[in-house]
ZADO-1210 file (C-alpha; in nm, 4 decimals, padded with zeros to 6 digits):
<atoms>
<atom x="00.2689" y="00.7879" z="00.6977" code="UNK" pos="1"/>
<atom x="00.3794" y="00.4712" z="00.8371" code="UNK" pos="2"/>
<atom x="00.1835" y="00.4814" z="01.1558" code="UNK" pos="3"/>
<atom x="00.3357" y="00.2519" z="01.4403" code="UNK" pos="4"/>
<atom x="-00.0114" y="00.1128" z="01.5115" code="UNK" pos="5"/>
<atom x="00.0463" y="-00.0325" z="01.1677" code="UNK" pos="6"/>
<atom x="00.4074" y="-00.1046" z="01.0691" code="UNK" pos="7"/>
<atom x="00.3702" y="-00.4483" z="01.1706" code="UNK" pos="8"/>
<atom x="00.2350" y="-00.5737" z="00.8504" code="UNK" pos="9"/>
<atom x="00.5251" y="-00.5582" z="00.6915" code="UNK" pos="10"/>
<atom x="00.6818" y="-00.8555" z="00.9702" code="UNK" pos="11"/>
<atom x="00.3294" y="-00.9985" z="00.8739" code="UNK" pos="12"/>
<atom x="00.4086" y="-01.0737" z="00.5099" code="UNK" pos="13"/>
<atom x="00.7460" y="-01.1171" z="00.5678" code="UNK" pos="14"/>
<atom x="00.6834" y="-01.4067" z="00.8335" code="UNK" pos="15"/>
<atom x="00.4601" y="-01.5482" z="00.6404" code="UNK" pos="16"/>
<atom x="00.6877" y="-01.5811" z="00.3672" code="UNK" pos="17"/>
<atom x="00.9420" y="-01.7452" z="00.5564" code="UNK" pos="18"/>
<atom x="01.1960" y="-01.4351" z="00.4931" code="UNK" pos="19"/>
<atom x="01.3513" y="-01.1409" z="00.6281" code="UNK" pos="20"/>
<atom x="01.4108" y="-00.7587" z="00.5364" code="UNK" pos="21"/>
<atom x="01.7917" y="-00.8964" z="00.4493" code="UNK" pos="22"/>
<atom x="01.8403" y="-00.8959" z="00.1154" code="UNK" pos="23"/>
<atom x="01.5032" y="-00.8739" z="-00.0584" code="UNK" pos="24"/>
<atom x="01.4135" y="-00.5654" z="-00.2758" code="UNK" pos="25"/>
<atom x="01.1276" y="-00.3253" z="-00.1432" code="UNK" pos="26"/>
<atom x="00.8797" y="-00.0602" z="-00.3080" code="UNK" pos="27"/>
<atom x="00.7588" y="00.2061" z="-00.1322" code="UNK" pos="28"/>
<atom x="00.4838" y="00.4111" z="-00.2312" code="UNK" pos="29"/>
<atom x="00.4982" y="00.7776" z="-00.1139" code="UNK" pos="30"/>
<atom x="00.7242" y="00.9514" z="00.0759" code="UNK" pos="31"/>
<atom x="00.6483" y="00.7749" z="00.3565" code="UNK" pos="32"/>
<atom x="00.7049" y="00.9342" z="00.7315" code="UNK" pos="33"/>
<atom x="00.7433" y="00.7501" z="01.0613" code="UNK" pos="34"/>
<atom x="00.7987" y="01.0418" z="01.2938" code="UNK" pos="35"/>
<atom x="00.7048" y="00.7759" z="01.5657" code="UNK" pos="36"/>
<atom x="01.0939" y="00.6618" z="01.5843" code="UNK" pos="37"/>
<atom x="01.4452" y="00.8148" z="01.5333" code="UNK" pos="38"/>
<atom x="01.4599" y="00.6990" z="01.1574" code="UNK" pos="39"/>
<atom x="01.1753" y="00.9585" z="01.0819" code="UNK" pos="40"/>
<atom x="01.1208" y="00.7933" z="00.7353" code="UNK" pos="41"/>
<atom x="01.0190" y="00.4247" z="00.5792" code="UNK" pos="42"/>
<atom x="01.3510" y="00.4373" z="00.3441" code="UNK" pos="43"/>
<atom x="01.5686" y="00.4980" z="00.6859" code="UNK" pos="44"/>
<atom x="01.3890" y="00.2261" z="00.8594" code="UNK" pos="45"/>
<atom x="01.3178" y="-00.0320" z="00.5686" code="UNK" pos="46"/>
<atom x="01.7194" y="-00.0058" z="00.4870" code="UNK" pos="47"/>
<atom x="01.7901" y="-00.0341" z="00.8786" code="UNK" pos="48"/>
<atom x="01.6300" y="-00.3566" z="00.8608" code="UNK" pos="49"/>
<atom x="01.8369" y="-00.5193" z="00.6297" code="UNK" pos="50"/>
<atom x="01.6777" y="-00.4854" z="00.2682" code="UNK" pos="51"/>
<atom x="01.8776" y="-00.4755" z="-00.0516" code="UNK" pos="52"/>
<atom x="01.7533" y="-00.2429" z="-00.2346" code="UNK" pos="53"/>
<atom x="01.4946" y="00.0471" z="-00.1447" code="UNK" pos="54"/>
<atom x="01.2741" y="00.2862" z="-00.3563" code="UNK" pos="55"/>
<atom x="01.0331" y="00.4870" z="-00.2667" code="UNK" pos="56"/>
<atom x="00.7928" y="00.6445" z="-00.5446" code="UNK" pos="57"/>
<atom x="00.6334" y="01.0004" z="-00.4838" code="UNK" pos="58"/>
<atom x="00.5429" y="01.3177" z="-00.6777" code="UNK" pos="59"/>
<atom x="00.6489" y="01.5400" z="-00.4399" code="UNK" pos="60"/>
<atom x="01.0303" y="01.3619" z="-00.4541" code="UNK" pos="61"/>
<atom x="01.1430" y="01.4326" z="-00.0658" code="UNK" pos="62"/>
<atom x="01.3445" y="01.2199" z="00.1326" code="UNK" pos="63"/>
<atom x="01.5039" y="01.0428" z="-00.2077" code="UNK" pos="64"/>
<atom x="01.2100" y="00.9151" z="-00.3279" code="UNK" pos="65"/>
<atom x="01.1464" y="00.9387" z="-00.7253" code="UNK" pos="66"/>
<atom x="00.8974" y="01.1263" z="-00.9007" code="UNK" pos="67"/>
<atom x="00.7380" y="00.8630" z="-01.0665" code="UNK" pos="68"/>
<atom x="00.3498" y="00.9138" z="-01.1748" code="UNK" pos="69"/>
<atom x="00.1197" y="00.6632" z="-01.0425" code="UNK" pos="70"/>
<atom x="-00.1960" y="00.6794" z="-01.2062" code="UNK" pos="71"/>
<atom x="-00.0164" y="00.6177" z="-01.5424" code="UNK" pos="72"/>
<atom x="00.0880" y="00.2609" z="-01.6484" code="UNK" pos="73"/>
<atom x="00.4862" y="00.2245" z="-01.4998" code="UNK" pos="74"/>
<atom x="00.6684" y="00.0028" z="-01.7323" code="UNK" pos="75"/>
<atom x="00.9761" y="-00.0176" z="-01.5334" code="UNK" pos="76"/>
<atom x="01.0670" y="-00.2881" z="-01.2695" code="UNK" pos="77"/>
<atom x="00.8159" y="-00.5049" z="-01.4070" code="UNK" pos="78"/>
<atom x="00.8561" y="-00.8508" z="-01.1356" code="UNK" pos="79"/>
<atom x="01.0798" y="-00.6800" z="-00.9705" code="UNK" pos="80"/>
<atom x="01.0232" y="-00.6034" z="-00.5597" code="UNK" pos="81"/>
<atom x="00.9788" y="-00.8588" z="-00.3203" code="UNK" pos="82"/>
<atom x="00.7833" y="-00.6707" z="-00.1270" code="UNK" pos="83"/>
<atom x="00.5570" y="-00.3222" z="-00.2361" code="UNK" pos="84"/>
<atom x="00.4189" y="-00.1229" z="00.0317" code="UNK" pos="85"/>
<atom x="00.0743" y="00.0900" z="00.0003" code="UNK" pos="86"/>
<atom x="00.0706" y="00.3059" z="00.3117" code="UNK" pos="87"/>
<atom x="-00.2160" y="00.5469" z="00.2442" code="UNK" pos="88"/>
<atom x="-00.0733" y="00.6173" z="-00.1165" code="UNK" pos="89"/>
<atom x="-00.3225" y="00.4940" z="-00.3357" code="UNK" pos="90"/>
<atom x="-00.6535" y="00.6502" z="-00.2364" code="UNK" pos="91"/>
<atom x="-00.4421" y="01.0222" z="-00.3487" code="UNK" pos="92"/>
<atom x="-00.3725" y="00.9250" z="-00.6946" code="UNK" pos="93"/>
<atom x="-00.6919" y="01.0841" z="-00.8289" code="UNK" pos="94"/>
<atom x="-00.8415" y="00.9798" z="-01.1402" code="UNK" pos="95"/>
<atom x="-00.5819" y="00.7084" z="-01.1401" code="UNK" pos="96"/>
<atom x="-00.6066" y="00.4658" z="-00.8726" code="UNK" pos="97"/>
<atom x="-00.6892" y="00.1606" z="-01.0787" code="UNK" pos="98"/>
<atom x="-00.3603" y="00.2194" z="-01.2481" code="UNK" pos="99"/>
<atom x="-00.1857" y="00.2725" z="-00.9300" code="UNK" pos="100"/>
<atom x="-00.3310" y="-00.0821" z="-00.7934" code="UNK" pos="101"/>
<atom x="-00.2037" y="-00.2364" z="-01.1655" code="UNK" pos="102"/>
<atom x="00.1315" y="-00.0755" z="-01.0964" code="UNK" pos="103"/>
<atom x="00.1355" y="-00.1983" z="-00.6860" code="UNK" pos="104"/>
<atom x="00.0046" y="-00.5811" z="-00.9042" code="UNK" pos="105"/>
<atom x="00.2967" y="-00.5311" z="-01.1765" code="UNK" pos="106"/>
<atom x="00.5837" y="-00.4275" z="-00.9390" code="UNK" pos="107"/>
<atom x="00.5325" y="-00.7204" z="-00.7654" code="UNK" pos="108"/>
<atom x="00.6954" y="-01.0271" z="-00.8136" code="UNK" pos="109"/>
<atom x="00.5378" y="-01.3734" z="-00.8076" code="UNK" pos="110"/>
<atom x="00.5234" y="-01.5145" z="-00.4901" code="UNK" pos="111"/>
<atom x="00.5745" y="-01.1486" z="-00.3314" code="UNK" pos="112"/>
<atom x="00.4126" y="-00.9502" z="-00.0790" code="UNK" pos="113"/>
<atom x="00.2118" y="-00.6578" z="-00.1096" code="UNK" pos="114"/>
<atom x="00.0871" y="-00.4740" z="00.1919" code="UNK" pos="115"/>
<atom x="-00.1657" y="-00.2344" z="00.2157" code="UNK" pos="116"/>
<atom x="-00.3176" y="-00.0093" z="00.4665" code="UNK" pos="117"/>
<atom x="-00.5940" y="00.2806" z="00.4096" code="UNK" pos="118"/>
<atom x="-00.8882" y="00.4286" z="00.5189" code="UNK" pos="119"/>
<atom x="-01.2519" y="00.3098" z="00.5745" code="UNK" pos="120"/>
<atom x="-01.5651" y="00.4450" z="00.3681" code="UNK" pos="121"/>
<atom x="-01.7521" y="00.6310" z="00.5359" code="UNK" pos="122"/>
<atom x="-01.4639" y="00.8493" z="00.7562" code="UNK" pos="123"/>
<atom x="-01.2308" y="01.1241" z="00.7306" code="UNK" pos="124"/>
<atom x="-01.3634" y="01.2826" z="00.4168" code="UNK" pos="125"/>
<atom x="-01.0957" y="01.5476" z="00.3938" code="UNK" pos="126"/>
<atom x="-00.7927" y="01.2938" z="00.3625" code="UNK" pos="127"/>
<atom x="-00.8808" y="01.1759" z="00.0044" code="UNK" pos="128"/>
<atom x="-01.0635" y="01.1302" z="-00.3256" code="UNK" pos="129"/>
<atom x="-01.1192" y="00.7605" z="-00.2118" code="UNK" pos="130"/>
<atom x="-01.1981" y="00.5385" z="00.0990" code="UNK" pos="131"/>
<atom x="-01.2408" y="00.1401" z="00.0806" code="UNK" pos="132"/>
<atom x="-01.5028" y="-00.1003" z="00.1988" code="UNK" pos="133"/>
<atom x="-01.4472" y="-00.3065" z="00.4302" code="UNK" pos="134"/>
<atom x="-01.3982" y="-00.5943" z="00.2054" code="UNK" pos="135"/>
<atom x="-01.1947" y="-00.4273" z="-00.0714" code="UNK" pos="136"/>
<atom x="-00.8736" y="-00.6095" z="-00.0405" code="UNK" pos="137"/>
<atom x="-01.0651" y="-00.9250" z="-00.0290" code="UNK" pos="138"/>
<atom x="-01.2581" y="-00.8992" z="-00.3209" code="UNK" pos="139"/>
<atom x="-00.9398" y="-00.7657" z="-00.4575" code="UNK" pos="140"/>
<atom x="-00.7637" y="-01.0695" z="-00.4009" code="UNK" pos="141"/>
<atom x="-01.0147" y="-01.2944" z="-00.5328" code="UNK" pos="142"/>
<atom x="-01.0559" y="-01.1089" z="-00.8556" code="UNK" pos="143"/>
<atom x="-00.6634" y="-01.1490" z="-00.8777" code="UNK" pos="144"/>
<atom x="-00.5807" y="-01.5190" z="-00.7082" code="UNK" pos="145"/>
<atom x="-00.3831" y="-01.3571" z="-00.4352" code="UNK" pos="146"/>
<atom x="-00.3343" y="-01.5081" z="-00.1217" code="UNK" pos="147"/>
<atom x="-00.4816" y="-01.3075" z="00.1734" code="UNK" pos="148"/>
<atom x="-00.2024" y="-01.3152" z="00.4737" code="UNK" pos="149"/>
<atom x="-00.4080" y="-01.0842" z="00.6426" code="UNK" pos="150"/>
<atom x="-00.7433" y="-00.8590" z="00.6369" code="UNK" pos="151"/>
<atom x="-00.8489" y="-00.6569" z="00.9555" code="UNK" pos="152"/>
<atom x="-00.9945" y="-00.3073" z="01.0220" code="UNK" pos="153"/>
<atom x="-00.7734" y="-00.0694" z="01.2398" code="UNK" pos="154"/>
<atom x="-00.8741" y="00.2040" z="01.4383" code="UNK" pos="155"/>
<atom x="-00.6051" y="00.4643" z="01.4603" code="UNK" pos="156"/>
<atom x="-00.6938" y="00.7751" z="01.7183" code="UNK" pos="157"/>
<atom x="-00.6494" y="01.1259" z="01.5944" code="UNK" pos="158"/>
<atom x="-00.3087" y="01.2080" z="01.5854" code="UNK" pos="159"/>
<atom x="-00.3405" y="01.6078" z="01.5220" code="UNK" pos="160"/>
<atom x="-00.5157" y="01.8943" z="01.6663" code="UNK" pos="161"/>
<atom x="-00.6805" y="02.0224" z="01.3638" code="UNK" pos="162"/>
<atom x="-00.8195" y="01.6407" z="01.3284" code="UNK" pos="163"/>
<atom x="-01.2096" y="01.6305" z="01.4035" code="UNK" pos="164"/>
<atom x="-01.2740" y="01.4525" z="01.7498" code="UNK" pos="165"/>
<atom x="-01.2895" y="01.1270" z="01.5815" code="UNK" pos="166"/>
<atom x="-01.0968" y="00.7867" z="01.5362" code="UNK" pos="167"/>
<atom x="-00.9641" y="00.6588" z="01.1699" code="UNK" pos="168"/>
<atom x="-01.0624" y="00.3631" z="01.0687" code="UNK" pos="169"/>
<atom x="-00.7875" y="00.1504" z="00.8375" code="UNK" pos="170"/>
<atom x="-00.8622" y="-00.1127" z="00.5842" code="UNK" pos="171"/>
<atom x="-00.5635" y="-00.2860" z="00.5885" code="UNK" pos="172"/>
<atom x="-00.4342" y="-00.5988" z="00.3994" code="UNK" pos="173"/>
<atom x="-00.1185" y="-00.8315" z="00.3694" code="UNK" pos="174"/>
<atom x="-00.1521" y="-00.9941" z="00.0424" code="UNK" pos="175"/>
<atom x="00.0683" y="-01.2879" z="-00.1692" code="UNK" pos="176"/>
<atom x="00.0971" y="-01.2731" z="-00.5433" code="UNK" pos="177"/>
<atom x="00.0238" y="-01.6288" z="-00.6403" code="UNK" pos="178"/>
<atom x="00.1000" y="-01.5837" z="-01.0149" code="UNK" pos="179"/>
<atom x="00.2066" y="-01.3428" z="-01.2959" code="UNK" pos="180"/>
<atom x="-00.1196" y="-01.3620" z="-01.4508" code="UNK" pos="181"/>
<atom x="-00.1860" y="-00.9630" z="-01.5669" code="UNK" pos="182"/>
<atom x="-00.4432" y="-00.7785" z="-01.3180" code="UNK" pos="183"/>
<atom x="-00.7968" y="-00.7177" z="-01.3625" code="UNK" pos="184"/>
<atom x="-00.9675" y="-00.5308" z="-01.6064" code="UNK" pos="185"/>
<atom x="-01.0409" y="-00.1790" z="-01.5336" code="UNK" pos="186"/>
<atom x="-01.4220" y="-00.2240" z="-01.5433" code="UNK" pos="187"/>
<atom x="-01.4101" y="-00.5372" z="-01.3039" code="UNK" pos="188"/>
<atom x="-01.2061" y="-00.2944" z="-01.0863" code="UNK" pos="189"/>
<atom x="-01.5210" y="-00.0422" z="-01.1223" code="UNK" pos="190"/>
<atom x="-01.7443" y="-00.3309" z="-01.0724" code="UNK" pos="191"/>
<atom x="-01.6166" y="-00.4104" z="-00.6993" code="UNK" pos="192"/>
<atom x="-01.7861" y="-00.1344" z="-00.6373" code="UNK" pos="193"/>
<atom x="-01.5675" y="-00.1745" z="-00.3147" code="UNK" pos="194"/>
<atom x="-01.4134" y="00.2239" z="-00.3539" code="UNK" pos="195"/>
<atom x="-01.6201" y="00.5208" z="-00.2095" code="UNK" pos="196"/>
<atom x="-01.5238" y="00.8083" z="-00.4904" code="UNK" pos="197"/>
<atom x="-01.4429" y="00.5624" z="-00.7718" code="UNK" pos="198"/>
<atom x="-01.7289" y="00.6254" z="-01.0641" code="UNK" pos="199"/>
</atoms>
């Protein structure tokens, strides 16, 4: 879900970049929700803004987006997105998220934007198979020579009744693709040991 608390990191990398939503080509992964506003999804919003082209990637293929497996190497659109969005999609693809994180690095183009948002170690054990460390995006960037835009914690309050009495905690991340160098090694993305669930 593309909380409101966070949807501004998108404007981050975009500003940073010296663009706009008009015209540029955007991934997003999962069938993202923003029940927060009247467009009720990211593909209604993201194309409201002005982008080219929009996909969004999702097993469960709702509100158009394509059933595309993540934790499998995705040879399509290879360079391809000016932006790719990670709202709270990765940390589900169990047994696969280093392949989701090459797929986020390959769908990427150089000099593109990759934002990321997801939660903390240590909290809400029932969302996921996987939480990040505080400094996963940054060690994730420096294993990869991507510019860091941005790298701050968020703390998002319940948002549900069934929720335990506590707040989230995001790890969230604006990052540049410097280069079309090919991503890290699987056992250097092990080796981080910057993933709560990842063995």
């Amino acid at each position: 879900m593309i909380l409101q608390q966070i949807v501004d990191l998108m404007e981050i990398g975009l500003d940073s970049a010296g663009i706009t939503f008009t015209g540029i080509k955007v991934c997003e992964l999962g069938d993202q929700r923003m029940k927060w506003n009247k467009f009720l999804t990211g593909k209604n919003w993201i194309i409201e803004q002005g982008a080219k082209e929009h996909i969004s990637i999702d097993l469960n293929g709702k509100h158009g987006a394509l059933k595309v497996d993540l934790s499998k190497p995705v040879d399509k659109w290879i360079g391809y997105f000016d932006m790719v969005t990670n709202y709270g999609t990765a940390e589900h693809v169990e047994d696969g998220i280093y392949e989701c994180y090459a797929n986020i690095h390959n769908f990427t183009k150089t000099k593109g934007i990759m934002v990321h948002a997801g939660p903390m170690a240590g909290g809400c054990p029932w969302h996921s198979p996987y939480h990040y460390e505080p400094d996963f995006f940054k060690k994730l960037a420096e294993a990869n020579g991507y510019t860091v835009i941005y790298a701050d914690n968020r703390i998002i309050p319940p948002r549900r009744r069934n929720m335990q009495p506590v707040d989230t905690t995001l790890v969230c991340a604006v990052l540049i693709k410097e280069s079309d160098k090919p991503f890290m090694k699987k056992e250097e993305f092990v080796a981080m040991k910057a993933i709560e669930g990842l063995k």
